[in-house]
N, CA, C and O atoms as a Tinker XYZ file with bonds, in Angstrom:
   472  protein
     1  N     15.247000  -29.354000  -12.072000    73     2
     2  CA    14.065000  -29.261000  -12.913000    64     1     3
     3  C     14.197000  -28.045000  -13.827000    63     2     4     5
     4  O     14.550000  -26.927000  -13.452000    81     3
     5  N     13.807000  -28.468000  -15.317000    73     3     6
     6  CA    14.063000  -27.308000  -16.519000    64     5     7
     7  C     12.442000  -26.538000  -16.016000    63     6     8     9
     8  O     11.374000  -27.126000  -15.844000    81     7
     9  N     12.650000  -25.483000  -15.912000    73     7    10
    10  CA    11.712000  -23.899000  -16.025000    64     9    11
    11  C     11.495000  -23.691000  -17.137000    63    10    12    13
    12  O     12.300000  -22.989000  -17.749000    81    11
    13  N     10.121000  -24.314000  -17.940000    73    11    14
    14  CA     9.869000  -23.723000  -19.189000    64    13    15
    15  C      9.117000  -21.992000  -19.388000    63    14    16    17
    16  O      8.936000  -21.201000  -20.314000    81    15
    17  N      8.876000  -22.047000  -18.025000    73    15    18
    18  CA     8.114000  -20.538000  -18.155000    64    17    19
    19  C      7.788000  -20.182000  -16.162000    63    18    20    21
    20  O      7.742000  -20.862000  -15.136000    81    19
    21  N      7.638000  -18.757000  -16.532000    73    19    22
    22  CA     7.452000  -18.650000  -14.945000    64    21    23
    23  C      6.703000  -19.175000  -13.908000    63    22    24    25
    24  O      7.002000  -19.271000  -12.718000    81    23
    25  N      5.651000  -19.520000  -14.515000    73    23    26
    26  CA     4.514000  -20.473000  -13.843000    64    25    27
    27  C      5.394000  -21.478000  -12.913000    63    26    28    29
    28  O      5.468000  -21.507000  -11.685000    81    27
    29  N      6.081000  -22.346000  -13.948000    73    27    30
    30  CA     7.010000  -23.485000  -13.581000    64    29    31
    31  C      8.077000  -22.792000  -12.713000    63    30    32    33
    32  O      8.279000  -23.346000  -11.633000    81    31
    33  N      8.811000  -21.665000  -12.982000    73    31    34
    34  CA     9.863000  -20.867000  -11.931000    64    33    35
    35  C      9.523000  -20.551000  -10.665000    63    34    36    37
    36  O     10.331000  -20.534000   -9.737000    81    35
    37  N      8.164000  -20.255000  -10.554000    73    35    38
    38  CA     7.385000  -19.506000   -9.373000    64    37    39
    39  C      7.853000  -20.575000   -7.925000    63    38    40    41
    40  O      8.382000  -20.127000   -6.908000    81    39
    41  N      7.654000  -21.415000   -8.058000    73    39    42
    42  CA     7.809000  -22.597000   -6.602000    64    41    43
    43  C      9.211000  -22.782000   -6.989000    63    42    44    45
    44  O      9.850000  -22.156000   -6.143000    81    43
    45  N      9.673000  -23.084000   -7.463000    73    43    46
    46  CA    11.730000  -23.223000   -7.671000    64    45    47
    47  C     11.770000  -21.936000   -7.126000    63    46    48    49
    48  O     12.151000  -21.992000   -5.957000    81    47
    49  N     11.562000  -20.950000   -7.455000    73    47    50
    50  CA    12.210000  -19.366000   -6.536000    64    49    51
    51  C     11.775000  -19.201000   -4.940000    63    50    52    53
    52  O     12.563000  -18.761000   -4.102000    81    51
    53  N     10.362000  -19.627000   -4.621000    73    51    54
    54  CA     9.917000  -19.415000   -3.296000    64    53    55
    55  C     10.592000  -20.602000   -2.667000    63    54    56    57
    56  O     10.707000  -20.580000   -1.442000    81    55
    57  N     11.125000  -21.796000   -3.437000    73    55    58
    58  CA    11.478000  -22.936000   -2.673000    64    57    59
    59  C     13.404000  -22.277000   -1.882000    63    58    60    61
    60  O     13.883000  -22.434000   -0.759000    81    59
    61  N     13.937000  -21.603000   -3.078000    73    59    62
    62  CA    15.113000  -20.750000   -2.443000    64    61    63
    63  C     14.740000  -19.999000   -1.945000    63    62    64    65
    64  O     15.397000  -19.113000   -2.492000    81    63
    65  N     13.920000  -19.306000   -0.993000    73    63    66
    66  CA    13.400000  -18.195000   -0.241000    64    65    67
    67  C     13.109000  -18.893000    0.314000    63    66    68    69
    68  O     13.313000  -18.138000    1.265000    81    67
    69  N     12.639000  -20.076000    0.936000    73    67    70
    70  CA    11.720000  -20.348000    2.469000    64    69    71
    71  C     12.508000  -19.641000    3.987000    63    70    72    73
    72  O     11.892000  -19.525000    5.047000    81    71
    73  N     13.608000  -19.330000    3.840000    73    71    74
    74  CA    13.970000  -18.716000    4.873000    64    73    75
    75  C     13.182000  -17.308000    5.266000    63    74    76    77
    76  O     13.223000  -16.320000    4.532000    81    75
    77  N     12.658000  -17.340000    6.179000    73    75    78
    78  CA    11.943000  -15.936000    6.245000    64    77    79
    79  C     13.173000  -14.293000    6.496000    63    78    80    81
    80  O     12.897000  -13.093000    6.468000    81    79
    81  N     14.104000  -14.803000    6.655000    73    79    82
    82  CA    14.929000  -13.752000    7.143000    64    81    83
    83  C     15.791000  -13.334000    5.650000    63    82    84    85
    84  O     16.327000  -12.232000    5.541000    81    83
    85  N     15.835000  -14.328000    4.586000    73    83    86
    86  CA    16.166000  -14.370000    2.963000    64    85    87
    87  C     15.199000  -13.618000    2.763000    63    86    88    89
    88  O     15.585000  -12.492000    2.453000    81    87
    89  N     13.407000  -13.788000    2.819000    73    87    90
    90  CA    12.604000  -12.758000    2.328000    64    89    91
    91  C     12.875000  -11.908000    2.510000    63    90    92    93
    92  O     12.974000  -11.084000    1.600000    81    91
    93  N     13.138000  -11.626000    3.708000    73    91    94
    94  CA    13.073000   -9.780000    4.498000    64    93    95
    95  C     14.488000   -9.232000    3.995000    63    94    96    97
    96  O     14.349000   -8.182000    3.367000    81    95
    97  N     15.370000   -9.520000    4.067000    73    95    98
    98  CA    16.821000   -8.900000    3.377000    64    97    99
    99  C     16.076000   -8.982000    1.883000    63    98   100   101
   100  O     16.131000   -7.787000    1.594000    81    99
   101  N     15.658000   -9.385000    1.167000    73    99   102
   102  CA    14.710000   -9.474000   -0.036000    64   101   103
   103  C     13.996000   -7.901000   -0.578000    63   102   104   105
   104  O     14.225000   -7.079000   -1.465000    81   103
   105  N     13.177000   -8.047000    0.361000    73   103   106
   106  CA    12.263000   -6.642000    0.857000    64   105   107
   107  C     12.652000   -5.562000    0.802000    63   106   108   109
   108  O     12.229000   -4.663000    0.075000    81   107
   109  N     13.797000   -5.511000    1.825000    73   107   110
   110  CA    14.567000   -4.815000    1.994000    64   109   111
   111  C     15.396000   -4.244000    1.118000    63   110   112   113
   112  O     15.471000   -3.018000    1.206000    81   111
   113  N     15.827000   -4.595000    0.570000    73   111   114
   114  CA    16.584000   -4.470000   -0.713000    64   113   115
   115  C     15.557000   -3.630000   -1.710000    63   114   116   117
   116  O     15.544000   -2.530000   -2.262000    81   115
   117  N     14.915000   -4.511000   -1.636000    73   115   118
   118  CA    13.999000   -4.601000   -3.224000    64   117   119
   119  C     13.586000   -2.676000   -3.328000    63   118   120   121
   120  O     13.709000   -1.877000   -4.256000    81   119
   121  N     13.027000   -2.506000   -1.770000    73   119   122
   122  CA    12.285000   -1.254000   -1.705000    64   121   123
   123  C     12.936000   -0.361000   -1.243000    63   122   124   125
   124  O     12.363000    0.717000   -1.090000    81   123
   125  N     14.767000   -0.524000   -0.748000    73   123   126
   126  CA    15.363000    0.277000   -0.933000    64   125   127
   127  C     16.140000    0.678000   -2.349000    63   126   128   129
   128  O     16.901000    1.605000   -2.627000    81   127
   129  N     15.612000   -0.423000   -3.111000    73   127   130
   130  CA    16.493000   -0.140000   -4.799000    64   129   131
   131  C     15.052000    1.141000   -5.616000    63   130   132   133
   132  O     15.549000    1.971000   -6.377000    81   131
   133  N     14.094000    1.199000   -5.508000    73   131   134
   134  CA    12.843000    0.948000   -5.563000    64   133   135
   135  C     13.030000    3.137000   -4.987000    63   134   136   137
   136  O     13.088000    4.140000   -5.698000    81   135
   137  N     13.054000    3.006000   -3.845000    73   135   138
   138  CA    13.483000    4.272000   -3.084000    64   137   139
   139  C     14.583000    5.357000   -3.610000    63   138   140   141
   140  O     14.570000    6.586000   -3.669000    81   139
   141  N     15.458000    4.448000   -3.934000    73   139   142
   142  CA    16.896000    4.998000   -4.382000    64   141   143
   143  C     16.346000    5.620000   -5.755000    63   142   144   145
   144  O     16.142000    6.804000   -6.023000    81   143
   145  N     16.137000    4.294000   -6.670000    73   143   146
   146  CA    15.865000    5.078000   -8.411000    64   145   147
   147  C     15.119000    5.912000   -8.029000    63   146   148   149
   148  O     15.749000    6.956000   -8.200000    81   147
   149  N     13.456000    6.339000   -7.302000    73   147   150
   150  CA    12.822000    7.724000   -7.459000    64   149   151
   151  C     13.800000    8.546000   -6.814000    63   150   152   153
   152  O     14.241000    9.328000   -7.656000    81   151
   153  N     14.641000    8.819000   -5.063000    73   151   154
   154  CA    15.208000    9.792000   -5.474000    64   153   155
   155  C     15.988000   10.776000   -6.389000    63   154   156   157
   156  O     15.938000   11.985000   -6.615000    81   155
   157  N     17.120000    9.168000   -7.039000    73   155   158
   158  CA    17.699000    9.583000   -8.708000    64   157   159
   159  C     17.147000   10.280000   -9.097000    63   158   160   161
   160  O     17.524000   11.451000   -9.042000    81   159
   161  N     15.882000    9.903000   -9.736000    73   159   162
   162  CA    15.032000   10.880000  -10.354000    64   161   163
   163  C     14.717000   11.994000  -10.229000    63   162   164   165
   164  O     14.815000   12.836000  -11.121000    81   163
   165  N     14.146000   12.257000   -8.737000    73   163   166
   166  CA    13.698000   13.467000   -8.371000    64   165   167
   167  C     15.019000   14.060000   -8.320000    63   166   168   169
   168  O     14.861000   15.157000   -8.856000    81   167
   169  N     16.116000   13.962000   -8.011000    73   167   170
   170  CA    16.957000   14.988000   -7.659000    64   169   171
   171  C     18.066000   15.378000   -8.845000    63   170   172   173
   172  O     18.902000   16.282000   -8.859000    81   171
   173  N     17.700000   14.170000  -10.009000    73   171   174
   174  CA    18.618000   13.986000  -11.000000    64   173   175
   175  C     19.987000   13.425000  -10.687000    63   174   176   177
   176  O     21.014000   13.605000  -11.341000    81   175
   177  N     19.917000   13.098000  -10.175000    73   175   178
   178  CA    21.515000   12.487000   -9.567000    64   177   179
   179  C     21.656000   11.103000  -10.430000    63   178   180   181
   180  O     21.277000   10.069000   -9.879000    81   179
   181  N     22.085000   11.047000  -11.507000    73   179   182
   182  CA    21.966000   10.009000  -12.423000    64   181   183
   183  C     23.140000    8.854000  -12.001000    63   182   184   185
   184  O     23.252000    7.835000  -12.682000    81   183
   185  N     23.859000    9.059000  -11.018000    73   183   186
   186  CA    24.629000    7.827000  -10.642000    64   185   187
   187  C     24.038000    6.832000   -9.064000    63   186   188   189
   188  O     24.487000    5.858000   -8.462000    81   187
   189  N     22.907000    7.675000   -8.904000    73   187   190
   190  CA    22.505000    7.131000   -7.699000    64   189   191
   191  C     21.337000    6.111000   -8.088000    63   190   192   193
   192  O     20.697000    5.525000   -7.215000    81   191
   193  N     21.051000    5.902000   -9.733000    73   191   194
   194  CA    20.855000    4.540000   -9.995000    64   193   195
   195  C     21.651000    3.393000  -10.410000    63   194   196   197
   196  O     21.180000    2.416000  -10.992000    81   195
   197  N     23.053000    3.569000  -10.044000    73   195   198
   198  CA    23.538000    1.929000  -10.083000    64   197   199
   199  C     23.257000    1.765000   -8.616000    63   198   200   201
   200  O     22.365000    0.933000   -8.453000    81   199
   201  N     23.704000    2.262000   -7.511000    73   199   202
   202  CA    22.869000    2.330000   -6.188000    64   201   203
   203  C     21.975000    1.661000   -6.009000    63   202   204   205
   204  O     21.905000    0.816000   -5.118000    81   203
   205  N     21.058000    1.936000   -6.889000    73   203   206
   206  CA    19.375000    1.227000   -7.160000    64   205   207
   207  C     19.282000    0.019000   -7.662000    63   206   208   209
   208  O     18.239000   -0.629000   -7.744000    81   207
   209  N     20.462000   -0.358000   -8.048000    73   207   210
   210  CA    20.564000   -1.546000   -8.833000    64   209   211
   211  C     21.499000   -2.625000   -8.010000    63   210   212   213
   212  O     21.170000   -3.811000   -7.999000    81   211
   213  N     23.066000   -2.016000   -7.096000    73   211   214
   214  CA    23.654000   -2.403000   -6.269000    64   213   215
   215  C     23.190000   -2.803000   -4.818000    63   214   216   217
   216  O     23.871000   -3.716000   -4.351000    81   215
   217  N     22.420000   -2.440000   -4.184000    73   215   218
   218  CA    22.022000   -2.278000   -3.165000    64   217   219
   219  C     20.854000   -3.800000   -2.806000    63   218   220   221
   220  O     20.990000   -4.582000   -1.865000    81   219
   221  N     19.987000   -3.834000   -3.666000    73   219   222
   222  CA    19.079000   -4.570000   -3.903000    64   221   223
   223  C     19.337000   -6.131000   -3.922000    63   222   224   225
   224  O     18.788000   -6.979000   -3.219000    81   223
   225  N     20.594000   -6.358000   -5.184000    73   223   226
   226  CA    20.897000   -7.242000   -5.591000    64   225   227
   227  C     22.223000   -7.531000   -4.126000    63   226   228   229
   228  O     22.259000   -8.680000   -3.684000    81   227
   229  N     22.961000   -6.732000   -3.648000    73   227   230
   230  CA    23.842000   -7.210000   -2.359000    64   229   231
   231  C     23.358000   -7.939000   -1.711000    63   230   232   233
   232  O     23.614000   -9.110000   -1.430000    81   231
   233  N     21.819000   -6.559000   -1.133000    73   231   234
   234  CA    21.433000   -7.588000   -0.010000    64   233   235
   235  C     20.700000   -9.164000   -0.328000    63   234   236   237
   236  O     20.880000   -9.941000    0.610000    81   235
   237  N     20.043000   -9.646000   -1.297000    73   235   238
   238  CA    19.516000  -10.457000   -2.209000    64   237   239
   239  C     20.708000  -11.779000   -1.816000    63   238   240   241
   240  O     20.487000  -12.787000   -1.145000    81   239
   241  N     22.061000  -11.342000   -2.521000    73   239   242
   242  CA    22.774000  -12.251000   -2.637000    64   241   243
   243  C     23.360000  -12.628000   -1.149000    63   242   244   245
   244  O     23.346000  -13.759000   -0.664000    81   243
   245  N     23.896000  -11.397000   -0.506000    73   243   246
   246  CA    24.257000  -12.291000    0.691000    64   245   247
   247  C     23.392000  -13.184000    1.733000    63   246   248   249
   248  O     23.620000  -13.922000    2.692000    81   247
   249  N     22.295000  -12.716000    1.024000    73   247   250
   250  CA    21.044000  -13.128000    2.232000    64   249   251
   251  C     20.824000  -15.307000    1.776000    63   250   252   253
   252  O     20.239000  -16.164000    2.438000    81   251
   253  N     21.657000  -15.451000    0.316000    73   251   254
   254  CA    21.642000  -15.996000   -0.251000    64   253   255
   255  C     22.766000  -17.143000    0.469000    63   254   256   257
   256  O     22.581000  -18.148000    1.156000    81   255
   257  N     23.770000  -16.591000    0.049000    73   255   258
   258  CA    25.192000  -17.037000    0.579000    64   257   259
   259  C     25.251000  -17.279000    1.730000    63   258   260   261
   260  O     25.814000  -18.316000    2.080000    81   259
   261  N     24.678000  -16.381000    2.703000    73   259   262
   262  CA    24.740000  -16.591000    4.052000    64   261   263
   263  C     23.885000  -17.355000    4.850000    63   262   264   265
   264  O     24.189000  -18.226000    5.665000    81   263
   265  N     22.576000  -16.857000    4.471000    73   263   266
   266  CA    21.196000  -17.340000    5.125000    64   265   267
   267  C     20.778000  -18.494000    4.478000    63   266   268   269
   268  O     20.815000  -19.394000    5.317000    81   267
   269  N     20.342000  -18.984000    3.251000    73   267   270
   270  CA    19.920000  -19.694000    2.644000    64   269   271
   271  C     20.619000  -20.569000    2.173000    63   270   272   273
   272  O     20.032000  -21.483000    1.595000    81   271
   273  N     22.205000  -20.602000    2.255000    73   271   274
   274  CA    23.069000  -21.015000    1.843000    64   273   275
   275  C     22.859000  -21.754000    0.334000    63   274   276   277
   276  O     23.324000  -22.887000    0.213000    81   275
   277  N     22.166000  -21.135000   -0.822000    73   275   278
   278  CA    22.195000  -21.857000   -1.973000    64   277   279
   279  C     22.677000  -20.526000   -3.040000    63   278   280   281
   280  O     23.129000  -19.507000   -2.518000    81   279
   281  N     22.538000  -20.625000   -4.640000    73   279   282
   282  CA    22.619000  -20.253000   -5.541000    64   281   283
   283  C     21.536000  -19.087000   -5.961000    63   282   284   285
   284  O     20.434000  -19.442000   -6.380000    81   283
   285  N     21.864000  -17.687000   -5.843000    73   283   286
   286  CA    21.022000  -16.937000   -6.249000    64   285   287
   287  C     20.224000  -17.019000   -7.555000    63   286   288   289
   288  O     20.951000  -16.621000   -8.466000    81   287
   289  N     18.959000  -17.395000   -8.025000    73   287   290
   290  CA    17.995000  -17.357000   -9.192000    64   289   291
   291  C     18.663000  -16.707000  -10.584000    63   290   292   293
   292  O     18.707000  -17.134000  -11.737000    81   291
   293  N     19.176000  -15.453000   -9.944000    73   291   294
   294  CA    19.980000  -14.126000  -11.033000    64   293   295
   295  C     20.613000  -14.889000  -12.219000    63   294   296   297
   296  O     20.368000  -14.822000  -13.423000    81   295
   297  N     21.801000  -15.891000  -11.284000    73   295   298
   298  CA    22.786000  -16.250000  -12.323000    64   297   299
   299  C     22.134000  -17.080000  -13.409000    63   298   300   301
   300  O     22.814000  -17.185000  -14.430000    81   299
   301  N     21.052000  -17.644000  -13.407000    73   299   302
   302  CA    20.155000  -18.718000  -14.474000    64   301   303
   303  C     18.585000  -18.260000  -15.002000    63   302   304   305
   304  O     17.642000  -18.808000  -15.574000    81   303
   305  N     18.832000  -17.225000  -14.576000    73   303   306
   306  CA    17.045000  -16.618000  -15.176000    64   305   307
   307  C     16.872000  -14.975000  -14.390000    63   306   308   309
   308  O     15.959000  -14.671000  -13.622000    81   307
   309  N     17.919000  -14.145000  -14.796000    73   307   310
   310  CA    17.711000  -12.646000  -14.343000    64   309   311
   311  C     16.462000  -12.183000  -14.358000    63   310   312   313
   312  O     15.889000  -11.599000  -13.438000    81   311
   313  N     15.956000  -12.508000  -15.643000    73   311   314
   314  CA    14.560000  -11.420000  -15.818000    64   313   315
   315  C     13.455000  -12.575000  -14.814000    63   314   316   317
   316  O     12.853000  -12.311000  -13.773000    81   315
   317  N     13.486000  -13.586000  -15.419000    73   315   318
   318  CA    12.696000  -14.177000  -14.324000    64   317   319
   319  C     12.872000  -13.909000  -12.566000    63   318   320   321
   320  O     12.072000  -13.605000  -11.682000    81   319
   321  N     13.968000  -14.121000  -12.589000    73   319   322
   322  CA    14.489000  -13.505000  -10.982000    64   321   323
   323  C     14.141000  -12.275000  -10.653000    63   322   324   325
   324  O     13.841000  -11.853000   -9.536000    81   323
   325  N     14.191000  -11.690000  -11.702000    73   323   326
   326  CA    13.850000   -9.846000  -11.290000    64   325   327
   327  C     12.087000  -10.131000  -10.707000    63   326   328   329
   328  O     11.703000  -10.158000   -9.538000    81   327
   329  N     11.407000  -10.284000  -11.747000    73   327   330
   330  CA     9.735000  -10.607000  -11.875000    64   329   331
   331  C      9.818000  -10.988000  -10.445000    63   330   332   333
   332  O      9.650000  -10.186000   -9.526000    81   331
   333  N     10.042000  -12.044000  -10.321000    73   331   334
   334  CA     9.884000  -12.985000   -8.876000    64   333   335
   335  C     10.266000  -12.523000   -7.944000    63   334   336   337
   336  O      9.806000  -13.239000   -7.055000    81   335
   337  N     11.008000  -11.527000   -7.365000    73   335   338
   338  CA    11.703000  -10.876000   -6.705000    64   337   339
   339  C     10.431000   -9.534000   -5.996000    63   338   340   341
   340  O     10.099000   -9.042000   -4.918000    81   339
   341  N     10.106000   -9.448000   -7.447000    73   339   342
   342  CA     8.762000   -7.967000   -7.453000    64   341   343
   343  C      7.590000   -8.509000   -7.360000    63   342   344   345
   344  O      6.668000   -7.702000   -7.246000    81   343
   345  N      7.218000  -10.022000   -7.375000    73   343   346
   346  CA     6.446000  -10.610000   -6.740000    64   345   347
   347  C      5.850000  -11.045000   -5.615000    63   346   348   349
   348  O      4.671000  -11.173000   -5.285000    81   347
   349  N      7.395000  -11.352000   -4.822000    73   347   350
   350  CA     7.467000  -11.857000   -3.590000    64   349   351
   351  C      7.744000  -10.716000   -2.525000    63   350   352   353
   352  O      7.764000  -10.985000   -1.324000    81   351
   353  N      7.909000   -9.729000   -2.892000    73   351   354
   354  CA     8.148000   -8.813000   -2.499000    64   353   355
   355  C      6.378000   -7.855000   -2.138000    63   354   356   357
   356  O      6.055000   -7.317000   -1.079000    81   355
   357  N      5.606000   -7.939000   -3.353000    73   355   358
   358  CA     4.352000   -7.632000   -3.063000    64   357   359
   359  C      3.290000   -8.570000   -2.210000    63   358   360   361
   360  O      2.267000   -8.185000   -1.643000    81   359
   361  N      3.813000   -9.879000   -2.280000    73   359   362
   362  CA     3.043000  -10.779000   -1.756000    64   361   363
   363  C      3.476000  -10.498000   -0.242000    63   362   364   365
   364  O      2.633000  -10.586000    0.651000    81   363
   365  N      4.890000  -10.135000    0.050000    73   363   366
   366  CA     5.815000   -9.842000    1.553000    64   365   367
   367  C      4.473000   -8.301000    2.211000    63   366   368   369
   368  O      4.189000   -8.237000    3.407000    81   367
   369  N      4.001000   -7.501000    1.398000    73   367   370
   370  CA     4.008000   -6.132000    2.108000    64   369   371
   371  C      1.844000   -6.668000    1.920000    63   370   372   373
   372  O      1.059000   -5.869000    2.431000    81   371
   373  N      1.355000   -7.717000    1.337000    73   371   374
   374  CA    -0.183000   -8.240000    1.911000    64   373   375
   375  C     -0.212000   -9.209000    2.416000    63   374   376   377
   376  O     -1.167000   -9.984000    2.366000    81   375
   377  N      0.596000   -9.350000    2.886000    73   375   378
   378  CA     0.770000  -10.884000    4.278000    64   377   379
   379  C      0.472000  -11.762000    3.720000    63   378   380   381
   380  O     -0.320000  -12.540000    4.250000    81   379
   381  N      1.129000  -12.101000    2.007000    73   379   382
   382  CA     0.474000  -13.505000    1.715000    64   381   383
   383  C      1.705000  -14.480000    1.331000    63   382   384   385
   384  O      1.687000  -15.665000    0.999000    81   383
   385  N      2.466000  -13.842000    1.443000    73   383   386
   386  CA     3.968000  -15.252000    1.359000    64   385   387
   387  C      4.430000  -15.917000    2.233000    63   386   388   389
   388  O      5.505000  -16.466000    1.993000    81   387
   389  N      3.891000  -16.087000    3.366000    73   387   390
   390  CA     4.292000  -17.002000    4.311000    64   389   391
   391  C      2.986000  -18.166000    3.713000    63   390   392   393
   392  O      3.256000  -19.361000    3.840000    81   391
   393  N      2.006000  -17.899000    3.260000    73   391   394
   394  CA     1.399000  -18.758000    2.468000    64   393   395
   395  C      1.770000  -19.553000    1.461000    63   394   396   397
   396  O      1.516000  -20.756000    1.508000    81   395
   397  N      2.471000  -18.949000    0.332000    73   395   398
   398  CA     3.103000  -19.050000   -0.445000    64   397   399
   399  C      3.839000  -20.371000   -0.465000    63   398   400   401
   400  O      3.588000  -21.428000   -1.044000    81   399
   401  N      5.070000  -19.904000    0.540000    73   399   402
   402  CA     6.155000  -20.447000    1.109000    64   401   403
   403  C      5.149000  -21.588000    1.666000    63   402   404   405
   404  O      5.234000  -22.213000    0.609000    81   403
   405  N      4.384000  -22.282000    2.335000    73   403   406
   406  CA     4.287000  -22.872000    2.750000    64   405   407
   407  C      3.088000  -24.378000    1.494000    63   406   408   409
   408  O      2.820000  -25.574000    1.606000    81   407
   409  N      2.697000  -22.996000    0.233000    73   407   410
   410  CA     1.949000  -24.274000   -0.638000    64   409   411
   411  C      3.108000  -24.867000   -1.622000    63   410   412   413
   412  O      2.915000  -25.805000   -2.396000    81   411
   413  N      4.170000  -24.270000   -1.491000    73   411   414
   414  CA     5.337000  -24.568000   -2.316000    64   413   415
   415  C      6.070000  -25.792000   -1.892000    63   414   416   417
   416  O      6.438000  -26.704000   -2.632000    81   415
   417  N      6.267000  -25.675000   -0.354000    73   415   418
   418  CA     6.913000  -26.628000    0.249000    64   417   419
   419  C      5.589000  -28.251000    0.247000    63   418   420   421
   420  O      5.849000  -29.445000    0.395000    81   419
   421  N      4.491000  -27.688000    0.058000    73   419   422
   422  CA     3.883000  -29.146000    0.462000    64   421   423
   423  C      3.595000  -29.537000   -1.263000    63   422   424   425
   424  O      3.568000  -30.651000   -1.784000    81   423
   425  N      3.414000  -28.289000   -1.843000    73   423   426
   426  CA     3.836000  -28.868000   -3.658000    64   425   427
   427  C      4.851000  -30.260000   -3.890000    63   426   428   429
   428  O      4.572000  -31.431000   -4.146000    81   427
   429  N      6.239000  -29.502000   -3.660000    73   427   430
   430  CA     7.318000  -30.206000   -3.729000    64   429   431
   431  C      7.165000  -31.205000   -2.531000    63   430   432   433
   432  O      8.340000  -31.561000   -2.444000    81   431
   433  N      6.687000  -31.705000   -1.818000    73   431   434
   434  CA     6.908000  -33.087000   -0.769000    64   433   435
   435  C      5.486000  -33.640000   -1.468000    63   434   436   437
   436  O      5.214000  -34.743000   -0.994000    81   435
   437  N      4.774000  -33.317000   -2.183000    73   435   438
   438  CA     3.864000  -34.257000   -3.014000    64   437   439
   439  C      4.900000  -34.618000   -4.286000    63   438   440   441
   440  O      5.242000  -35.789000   -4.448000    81   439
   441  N      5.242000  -33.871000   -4.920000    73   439   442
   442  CA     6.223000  -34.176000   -6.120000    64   441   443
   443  C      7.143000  -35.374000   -5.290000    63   442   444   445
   444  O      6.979000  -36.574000   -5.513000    81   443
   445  N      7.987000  -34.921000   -4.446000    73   443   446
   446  CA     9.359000  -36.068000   -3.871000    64   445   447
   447  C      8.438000  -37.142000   -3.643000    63   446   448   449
   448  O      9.010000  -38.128000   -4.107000    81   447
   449  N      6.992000  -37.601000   -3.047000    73   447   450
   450  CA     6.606000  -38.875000   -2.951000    64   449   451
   451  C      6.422000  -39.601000   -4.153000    63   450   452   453
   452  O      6.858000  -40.720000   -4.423000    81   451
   453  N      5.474000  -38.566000   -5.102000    73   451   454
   454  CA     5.173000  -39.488000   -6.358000    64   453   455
   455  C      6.440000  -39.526000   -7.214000    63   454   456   457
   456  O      6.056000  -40.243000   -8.138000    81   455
   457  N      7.234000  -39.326000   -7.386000    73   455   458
   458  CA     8.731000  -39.585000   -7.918000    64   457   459
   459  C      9.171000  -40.499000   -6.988000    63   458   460   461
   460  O      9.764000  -41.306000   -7.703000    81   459
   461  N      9.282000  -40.974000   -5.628000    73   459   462
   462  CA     9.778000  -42.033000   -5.052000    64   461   463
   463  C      8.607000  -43.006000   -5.113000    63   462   464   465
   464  O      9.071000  -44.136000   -4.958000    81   463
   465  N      7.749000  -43.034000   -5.218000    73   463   466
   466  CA     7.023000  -44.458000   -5.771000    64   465   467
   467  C      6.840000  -44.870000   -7.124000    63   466   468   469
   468  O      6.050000  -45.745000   -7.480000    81   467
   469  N      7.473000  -44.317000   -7.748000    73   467   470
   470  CA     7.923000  -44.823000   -9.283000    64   469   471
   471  C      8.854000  -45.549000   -9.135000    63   470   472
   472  O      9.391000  -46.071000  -10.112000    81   471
């Protein structure tokens, strides 16, 4: 399915995340990349933001490769992937993406019926 805008991206990205252990390496990442750039900052250490940028996206991808076994978002919509990433990530730390994850999945099994009765 073509993603004309994030609205439309939002359930395609949580639908590659339903693994809960993909979120949390997610999280993880996200708010150790997140951690890393302010120390950069504070301490000036100006190489300890590719760090901030490496770290994030590792754990992201292997959690990808390994856990979820599909195609990380990055390679077909970065900035969208980034957004969604800092989304799901805020929705991860007010207990509302296991929600999420779960109106996404019954989204898409309403979509797969009315496409199989056509």
């Amino acid at each position: 399915m073509a993603q004309g805008s994030f609205a439309e991206f939002w359930p395609v990205y949580v639908h590659a995340h339903s693994d809960a252990k993909t979120r949390l390496m997610h999280c993880v990442g996200t708010l150790a990349g997140w951690t890393i750039l302010a120390a950069a900052i504070a301490s000036r250490i100006w190489w300890w933001i590719v760090l901030a940028l490496v770290v994030p996206y590792a754990l992201a991808w292997i959690s990808h490769f390994f856990i979820e076994h599909n195609r990380p978002a990055t390679f077909e919509h970065p900035l969208w992937s980034w957004w969604a990433d800092q989304k799901m990530v805020a929705m991860m730390l007010m207990g509302k993406m296991g929600d999420e994850v779960s109106k996404a999945a019954s989204e898409e099994a309403k979509q797969r019926s009315t496409e199989a009765m056509r």
